[in-house]
Biopython code that builds the backbone (N, CA, C, O; Angstrom):
import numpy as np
from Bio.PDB.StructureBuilder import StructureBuilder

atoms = [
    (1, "UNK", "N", (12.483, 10.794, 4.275)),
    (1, "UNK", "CA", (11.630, 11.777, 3.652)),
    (1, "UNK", "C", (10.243, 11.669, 4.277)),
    (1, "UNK", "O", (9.685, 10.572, 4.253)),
    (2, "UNK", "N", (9.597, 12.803, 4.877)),
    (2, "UNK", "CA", (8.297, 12.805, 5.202)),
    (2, "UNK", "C", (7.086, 12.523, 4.299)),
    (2, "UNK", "O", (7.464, 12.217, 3.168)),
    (3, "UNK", "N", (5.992, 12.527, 4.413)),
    (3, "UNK", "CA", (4.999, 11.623, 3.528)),
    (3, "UNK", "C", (5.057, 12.872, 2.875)),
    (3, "UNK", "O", (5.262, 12.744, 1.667)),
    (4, "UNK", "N", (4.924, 14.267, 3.343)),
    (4, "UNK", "CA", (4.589, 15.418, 2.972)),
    (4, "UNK", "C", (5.459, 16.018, 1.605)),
    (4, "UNK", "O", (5.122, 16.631, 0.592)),
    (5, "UNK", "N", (6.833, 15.471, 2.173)),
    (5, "UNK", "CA", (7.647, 15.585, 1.355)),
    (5, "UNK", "C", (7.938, 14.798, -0.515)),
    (5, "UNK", "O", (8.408, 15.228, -1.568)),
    (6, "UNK", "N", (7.313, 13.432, -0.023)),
    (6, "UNK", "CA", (7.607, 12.878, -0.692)),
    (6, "UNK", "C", (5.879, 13.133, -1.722)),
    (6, "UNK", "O", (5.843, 12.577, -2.820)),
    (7, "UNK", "N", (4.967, 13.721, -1.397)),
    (7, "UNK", "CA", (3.912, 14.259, -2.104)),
    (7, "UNK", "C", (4.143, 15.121, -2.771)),
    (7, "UNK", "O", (3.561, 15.245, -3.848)),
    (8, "UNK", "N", (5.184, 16.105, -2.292)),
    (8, "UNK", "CA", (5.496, 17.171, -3.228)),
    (8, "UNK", "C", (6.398, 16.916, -4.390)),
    (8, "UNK", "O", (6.448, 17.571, -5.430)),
    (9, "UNK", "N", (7.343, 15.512, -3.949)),
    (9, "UNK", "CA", (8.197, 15.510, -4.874)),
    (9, "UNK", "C", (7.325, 14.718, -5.958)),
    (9, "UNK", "O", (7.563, 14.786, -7.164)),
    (10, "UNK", "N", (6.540, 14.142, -5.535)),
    (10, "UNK", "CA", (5.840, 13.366, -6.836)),
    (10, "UNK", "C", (4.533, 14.225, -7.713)),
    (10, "UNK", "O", (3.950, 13.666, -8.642)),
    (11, "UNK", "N", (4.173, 15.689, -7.256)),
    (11, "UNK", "CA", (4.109, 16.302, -7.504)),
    (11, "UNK", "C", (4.211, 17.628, -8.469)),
    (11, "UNK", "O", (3.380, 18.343, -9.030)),
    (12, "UNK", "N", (6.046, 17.591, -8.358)),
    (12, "UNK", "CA", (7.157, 18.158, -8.983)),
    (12, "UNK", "C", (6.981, 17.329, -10.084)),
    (12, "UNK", "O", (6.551, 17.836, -11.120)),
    (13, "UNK", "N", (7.252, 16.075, -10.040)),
    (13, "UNK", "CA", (7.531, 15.307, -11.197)),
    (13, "UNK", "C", (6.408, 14.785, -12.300)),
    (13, "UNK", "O", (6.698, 14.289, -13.389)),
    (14, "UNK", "N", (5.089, 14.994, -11.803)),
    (14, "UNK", "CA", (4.065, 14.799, -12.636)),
    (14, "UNK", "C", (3.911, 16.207, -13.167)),
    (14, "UNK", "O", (3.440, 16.324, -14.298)),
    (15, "UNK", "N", (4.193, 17.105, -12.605)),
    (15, "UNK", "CA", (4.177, 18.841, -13.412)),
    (15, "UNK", "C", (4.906, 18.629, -14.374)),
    (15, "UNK", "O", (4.511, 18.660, -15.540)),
    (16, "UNK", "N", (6.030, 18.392, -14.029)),
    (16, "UNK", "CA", (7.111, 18.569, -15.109)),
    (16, "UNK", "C", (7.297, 18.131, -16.265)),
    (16, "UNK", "O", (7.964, 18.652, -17.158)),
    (17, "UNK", "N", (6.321, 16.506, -16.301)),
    (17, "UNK", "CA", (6.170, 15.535, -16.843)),
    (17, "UNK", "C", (4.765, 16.156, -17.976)),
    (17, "UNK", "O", (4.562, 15.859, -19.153)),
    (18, "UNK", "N", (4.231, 16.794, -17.356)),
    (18, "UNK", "CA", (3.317, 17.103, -17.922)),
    (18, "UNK", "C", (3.342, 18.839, -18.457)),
    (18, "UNK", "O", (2.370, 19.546, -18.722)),
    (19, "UNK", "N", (4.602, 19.141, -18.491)),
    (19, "UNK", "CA", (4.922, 20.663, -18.793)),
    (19, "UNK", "C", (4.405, 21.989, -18.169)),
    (19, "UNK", "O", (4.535, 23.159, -18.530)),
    (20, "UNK", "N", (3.739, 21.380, -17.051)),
    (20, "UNK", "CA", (3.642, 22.609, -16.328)),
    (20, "UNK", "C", (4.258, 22.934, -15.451)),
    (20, "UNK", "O", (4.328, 22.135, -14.517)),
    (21, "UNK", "N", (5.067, 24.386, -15.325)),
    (21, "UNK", "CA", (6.215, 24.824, -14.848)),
    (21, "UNK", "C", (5.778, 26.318, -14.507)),
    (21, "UNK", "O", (5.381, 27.150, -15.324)),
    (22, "UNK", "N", (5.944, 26.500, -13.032)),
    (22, "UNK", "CA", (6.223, 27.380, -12.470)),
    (22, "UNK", "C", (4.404, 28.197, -12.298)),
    (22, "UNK", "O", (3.930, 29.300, -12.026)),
    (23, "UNK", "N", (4.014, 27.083, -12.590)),
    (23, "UNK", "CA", (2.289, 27.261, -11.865)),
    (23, "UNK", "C", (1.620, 26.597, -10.621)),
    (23, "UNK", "O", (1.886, 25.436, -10.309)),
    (24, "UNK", "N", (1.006, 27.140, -10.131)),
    (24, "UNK", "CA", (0.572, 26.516, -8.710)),
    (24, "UNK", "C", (-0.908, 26.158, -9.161)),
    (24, "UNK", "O", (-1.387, 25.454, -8.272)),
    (25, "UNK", "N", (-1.846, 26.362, -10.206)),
    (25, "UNK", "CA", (-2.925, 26.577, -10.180)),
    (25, "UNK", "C", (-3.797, 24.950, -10.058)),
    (25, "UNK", "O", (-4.921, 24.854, -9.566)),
    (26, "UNK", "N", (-3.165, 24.004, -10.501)),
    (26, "UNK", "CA", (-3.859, 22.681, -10.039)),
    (26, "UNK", "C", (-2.973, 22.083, -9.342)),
    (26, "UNK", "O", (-2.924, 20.869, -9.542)),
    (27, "UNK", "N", (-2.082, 22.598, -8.413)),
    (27, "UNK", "CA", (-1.663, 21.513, -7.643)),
    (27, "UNK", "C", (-2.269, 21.268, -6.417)),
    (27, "UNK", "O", (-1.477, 20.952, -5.529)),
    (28, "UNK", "N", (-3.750, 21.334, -6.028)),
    (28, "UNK", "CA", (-4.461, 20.693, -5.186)),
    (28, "UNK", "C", (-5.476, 19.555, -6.132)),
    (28, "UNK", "O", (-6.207, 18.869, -5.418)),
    (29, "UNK", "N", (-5.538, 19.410, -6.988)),
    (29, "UNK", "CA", (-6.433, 19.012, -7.928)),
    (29, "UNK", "C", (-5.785, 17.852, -8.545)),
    (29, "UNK", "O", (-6.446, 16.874, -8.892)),
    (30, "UNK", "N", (-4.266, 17.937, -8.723)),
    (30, "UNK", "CA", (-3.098, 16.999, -9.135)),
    (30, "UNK", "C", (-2.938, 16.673, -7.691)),
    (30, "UNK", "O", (-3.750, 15.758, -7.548)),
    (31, "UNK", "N", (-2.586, 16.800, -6.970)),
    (31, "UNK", "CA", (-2.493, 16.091, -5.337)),
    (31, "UNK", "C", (-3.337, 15.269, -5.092)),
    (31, "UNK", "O", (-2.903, 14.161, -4.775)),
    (32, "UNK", "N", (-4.744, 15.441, -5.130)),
    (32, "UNK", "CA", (-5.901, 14.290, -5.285)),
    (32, "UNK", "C", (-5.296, 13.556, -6.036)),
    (32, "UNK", "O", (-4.890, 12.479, -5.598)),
    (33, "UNK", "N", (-5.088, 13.885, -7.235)),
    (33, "UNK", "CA", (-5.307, 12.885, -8.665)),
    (33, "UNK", "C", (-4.288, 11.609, -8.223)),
    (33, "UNK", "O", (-4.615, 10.424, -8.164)),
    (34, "UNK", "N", (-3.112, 12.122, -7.962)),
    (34, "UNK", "CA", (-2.297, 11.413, -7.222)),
    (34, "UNK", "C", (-1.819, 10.275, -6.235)),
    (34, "UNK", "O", (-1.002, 9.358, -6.323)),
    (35, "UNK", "N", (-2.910, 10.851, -5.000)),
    (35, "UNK", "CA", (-3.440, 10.351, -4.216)),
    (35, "UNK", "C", (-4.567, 8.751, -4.499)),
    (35, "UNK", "O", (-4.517, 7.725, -3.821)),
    (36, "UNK", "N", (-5.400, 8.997, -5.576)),
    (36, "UNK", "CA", (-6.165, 8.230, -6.172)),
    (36, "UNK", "C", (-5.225, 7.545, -7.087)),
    (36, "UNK", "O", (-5.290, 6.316, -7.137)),
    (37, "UNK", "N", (-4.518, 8.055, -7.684)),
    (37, "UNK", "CA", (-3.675, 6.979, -8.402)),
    (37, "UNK", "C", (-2.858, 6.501, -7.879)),
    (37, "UNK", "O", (-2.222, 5.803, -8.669)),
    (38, "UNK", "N", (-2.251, 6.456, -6.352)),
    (38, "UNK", "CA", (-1.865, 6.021, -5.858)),
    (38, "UNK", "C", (-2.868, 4.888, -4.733)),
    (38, "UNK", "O", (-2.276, 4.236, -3.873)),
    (39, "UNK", "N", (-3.781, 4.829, -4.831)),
    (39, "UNK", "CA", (-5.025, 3.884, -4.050)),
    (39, "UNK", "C", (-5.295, 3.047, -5.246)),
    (39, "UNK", "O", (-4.929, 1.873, -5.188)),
    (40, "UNK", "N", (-6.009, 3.569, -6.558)),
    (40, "UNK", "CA", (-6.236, 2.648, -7.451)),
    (40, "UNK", "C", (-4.884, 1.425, -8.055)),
    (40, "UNK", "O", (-5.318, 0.321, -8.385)),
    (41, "UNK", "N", (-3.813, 1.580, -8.140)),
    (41, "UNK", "CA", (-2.517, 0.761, -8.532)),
    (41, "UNK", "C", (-2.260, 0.047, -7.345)),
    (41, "UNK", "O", (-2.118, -1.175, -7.395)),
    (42, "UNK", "N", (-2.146, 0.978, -5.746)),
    (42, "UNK", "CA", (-2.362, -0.524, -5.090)),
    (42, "UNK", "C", (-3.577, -1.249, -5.188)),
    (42, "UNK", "O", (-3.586, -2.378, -4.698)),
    (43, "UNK", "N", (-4.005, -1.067, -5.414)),
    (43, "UNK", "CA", (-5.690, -2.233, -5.385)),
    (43, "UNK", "C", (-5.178, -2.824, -6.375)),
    (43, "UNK", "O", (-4.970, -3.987, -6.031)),
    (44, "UNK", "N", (-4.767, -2.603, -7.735)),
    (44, "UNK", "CA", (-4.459, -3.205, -9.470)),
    (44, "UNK", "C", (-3.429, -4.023, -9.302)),
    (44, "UNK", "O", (-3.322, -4.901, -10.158)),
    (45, "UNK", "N", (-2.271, -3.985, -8.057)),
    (45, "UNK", "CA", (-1.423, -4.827, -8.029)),
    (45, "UNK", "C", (-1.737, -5.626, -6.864)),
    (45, "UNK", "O", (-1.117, -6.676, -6.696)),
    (46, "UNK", "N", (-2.748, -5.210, -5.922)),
    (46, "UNK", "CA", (-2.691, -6.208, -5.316)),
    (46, "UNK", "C", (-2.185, -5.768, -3.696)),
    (46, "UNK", "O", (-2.384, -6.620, -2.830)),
    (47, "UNK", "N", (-1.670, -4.721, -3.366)),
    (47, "UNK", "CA", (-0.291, -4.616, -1.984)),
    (47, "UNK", "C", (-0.260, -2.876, -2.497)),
    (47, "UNK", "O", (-0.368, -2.212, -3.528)),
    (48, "UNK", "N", (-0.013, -2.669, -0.869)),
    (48, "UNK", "CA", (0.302, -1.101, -1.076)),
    (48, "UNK", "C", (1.443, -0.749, -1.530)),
    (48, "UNK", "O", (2.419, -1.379, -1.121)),
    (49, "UNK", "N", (1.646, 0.367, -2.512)),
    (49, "UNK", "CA", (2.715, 0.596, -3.370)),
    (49, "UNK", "C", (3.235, 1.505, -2.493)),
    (49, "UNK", "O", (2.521, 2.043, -1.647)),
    (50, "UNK", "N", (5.066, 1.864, -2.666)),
    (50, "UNK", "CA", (5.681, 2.342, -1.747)),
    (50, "UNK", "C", (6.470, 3.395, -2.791)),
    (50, "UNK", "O", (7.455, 3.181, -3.498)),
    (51, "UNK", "N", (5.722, 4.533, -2.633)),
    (51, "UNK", "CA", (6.103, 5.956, -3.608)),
    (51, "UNK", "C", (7.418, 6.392, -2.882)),
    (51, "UNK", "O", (7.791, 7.530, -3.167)),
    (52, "UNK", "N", (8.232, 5.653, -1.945)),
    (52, "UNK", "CA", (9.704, 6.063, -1.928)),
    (52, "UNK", "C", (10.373, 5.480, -2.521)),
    (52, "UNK", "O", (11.519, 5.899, -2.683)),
    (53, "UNK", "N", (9.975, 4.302, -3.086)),
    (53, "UNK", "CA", (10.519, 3.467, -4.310)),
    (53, "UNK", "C", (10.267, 4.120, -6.029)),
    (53, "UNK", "O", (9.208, 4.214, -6.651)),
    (54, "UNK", "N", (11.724, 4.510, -6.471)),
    (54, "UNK", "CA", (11.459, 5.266, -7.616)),
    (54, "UNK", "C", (10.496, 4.446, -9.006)),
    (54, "UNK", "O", (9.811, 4.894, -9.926)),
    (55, "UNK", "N", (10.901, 2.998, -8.544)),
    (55, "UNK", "CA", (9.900, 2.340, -9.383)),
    (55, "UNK", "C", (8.155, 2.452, -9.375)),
    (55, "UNK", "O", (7.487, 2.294, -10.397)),
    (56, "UNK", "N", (7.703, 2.687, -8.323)),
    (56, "UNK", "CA", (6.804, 2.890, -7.511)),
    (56, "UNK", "C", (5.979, 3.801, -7.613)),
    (56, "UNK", "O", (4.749, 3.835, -7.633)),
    (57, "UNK", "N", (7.170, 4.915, -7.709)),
    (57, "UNK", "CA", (6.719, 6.644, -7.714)),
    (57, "UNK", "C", (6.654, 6.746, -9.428)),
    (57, "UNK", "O", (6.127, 7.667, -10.051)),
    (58, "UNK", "N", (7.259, 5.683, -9.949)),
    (58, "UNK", "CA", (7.088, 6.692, -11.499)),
    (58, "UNK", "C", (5.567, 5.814, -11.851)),
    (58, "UNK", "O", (4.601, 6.420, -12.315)),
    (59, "UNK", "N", (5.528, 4.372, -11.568)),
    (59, "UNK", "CA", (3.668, 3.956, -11.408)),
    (59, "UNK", "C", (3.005, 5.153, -11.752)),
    (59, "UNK", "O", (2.659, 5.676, -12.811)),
    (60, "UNK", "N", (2.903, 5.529, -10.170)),
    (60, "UNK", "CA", (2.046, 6.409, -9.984)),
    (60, "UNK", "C", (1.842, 7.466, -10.589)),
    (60, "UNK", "O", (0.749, 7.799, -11.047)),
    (61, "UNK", "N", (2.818, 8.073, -10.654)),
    (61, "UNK", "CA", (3.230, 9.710, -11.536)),
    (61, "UNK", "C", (2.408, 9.174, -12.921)),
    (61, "UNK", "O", (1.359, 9.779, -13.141)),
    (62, "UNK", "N", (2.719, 8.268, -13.729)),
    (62, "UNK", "CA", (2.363, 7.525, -14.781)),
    (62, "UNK", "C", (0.978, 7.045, -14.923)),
    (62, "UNK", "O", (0.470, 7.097, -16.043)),
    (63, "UNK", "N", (0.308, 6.587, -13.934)),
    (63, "UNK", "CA", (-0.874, 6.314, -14.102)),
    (63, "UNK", "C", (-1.826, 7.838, -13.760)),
    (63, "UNK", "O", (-2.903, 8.040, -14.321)),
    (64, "UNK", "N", (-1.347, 8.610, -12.971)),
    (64, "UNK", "CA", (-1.954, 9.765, -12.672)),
    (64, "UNK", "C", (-2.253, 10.765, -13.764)),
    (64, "UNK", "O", (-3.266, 11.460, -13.842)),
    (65, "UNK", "N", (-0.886, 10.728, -14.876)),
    (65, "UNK", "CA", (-0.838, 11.683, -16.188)),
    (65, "UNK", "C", (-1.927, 10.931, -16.880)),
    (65, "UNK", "O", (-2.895, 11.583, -17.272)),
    (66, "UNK", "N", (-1.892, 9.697, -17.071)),
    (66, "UNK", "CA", (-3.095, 8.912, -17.930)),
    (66, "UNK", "C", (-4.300, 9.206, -17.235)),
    (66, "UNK", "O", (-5.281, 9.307, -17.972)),
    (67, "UNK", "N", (-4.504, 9.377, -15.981)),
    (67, "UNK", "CA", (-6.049, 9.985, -15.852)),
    (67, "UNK", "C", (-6.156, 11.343, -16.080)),
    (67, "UNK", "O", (-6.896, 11.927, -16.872)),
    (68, "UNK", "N", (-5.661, 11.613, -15.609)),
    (68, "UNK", "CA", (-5.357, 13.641, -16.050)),
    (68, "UNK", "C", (-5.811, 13.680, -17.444)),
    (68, "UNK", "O", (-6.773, 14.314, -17.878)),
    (69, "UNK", "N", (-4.900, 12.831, -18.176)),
    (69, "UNK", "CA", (-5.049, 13.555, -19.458)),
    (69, "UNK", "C", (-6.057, 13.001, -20.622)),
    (69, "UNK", "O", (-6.161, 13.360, -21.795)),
    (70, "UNK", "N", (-6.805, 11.937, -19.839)),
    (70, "UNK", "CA", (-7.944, 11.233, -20.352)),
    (70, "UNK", "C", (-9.076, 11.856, -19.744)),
    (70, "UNK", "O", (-10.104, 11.291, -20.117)),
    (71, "UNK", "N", (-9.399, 13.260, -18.569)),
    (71, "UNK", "CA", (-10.665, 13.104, -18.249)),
    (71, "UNK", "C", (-11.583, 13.830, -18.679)),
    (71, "UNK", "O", (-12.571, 14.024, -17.971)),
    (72, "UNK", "N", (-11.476, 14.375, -19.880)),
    (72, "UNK", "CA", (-12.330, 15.021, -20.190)),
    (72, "UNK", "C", (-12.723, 14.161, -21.770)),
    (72, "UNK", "O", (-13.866, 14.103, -22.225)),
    (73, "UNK", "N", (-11.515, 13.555, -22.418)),
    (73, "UNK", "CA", (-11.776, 12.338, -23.264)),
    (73, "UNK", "C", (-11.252, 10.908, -23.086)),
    (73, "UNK", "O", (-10.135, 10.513, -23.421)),
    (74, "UNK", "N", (-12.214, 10.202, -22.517)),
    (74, "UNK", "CA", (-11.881, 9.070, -21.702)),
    (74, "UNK", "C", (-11.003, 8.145, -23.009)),
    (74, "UNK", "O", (-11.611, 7.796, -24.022)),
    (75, "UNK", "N", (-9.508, 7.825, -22.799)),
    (75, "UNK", "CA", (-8.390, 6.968, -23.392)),
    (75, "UNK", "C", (-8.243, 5.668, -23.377)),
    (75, "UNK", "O", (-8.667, 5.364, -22.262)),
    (76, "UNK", "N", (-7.908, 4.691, -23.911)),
    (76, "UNK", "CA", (-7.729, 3.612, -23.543)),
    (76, "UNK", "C", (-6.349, 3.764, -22.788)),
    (76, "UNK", "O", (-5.663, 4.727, -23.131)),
    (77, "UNK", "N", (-5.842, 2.903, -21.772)),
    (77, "UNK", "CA", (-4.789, 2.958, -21.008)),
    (77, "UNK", "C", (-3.136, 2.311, -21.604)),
    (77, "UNK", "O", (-2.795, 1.128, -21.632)),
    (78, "UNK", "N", (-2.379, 3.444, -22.006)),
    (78, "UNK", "CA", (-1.352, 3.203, -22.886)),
    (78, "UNK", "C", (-0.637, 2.023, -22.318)),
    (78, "UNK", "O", (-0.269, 1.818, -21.161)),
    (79, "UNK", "N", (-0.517, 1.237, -23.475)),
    (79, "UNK", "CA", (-0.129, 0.078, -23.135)),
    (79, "UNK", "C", (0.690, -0.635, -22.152)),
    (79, "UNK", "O", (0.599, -1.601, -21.395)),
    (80, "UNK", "N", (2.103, 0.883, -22.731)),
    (80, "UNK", "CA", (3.520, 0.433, -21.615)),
    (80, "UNK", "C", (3.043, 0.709, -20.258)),
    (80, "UNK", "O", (3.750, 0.424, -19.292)),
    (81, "UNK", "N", (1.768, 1.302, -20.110)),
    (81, "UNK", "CA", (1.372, 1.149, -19.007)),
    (81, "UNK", "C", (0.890, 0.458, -18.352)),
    (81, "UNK", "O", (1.054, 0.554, -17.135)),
    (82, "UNK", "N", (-0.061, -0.715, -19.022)),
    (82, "UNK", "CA", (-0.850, -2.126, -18.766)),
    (82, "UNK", "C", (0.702, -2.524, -18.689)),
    (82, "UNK", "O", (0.976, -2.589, -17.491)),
    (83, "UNK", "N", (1.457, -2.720, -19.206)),
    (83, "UNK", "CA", (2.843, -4.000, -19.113)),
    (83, "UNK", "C", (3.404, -3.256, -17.845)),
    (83, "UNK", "O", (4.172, -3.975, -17.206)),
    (84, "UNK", "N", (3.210, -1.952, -17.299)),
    (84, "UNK", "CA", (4.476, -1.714, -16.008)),
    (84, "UNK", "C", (3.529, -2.256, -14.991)),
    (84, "UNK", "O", (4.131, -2.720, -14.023)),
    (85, "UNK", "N", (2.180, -2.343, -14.913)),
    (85, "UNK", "CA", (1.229, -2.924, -13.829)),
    (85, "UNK", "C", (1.555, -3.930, -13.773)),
    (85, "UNK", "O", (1.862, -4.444, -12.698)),
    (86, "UNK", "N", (1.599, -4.501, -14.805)),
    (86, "UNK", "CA", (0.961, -6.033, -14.719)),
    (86, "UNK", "C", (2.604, -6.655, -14.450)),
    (86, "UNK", "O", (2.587, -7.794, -13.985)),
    (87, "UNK", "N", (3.528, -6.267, -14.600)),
    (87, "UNK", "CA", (4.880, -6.689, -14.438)),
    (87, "UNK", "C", (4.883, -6.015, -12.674)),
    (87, "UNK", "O", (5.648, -6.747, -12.044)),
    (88, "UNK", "N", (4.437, -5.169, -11.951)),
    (88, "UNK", "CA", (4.342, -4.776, -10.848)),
    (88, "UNK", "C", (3.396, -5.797, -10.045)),
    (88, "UNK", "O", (3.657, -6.112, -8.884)),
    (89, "UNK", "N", (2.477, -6.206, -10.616)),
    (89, "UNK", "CA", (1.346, -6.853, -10.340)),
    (89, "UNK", "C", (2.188, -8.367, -10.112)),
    (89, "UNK", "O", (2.109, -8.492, -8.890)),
    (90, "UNK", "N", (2.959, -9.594, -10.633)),
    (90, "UNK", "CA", (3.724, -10.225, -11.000)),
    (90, "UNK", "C", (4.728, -10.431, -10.045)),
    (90, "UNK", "O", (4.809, -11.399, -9.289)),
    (91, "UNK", "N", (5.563, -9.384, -10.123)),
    (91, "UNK", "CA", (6.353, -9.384, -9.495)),
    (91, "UNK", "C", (6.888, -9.604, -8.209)),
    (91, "UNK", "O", (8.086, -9.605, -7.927)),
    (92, "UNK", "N", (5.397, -9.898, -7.002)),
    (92, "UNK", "CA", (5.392, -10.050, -5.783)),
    (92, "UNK", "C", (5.188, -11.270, -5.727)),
    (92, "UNK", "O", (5.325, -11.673, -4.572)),
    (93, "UNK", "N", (4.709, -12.687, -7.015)),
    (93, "UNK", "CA", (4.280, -13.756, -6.994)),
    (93, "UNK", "C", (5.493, -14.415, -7.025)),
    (93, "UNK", "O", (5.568, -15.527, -6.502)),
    (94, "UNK", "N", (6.941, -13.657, -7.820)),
    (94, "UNK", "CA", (7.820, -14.281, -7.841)),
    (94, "UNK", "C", (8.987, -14.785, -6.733)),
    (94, "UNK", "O", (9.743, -13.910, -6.310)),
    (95, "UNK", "N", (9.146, -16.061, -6.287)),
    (95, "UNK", "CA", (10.592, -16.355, -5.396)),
    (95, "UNK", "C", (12.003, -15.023, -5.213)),
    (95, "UNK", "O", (12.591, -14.280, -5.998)),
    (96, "UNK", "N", (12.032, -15.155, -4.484)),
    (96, "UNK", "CA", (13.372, -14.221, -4.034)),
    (96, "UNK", "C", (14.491, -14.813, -4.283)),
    (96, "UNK", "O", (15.535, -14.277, -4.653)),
    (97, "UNK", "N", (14.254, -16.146, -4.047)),
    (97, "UNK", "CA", (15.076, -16.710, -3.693)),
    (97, "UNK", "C", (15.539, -17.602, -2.494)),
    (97, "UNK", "O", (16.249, -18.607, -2.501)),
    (98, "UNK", "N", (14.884, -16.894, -1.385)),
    (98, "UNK", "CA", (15.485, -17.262, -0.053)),
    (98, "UNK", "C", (14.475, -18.380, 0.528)),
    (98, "UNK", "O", (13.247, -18.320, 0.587)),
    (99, "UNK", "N", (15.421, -19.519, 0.980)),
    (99, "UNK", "CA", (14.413, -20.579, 1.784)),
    (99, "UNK", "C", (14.028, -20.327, 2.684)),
    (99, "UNK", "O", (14.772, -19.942, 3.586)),
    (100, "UNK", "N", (12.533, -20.446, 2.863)),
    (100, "UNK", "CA", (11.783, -19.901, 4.197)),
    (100, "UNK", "C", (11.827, -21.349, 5.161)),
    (100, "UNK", "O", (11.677, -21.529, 6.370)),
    (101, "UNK", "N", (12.108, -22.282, 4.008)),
    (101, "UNK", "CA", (11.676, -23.784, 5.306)),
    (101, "UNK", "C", (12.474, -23.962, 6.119)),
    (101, "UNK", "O", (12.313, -24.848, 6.958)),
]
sb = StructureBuilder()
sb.init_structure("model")
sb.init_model(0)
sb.init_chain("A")
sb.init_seg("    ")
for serial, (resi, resn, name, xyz) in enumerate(atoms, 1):
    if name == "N":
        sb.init_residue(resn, " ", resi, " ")
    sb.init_atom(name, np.array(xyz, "f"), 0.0, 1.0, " ", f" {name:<3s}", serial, name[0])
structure = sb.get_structure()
């Protein structure tokens, strides 16, 4: 999937997510938002996040609706959302498994 591609699809899915259907009118405005919520979560975890990973992409989609829909009344950040960071955040500290020695 091209980067281009995979912008639109995360795109699609924050519209949808957010009930807007079959409007074009902020999807340059949600593309930023996106974009930034995709820069701010990698910085929050630490490592660049990889939006072809559906775990990844819903982050983002997820942290993007929480700024969206906080910016005109700033929200505290819904919780299950502090626990999917911080379990994202975590998650790179943990063993795989595999011996590197």
């Amino acid at each position: 999937m091209s980067e281009n591609e995979n912008v639109n699809t995360l795109l699609t899915r924050l519209k949808i997510d957010m009930g807007i259907i079959n409007d074009t009118t902020f999807d340059d405005r949600l593309t930023s938002l996106l974009q930034v919520a995709e820069s701010e979560v990698s910085k929050f975890v630490g490592e660049s996040v990889d939006t072809s990973d559906i775990r990844d992409a819903e982050l983002v989609i997820d942290y993007a609706r929480w700024q969206w829909l906080s910016r005109r009344e700033p929200a505290a950040m819904p919780a299950s959302l502090k626990y999917r960071l911080n379990c994202r955040t975590f998650e790179r500290n943990i063993p795989d498994g595999s011996d590197e020695s």
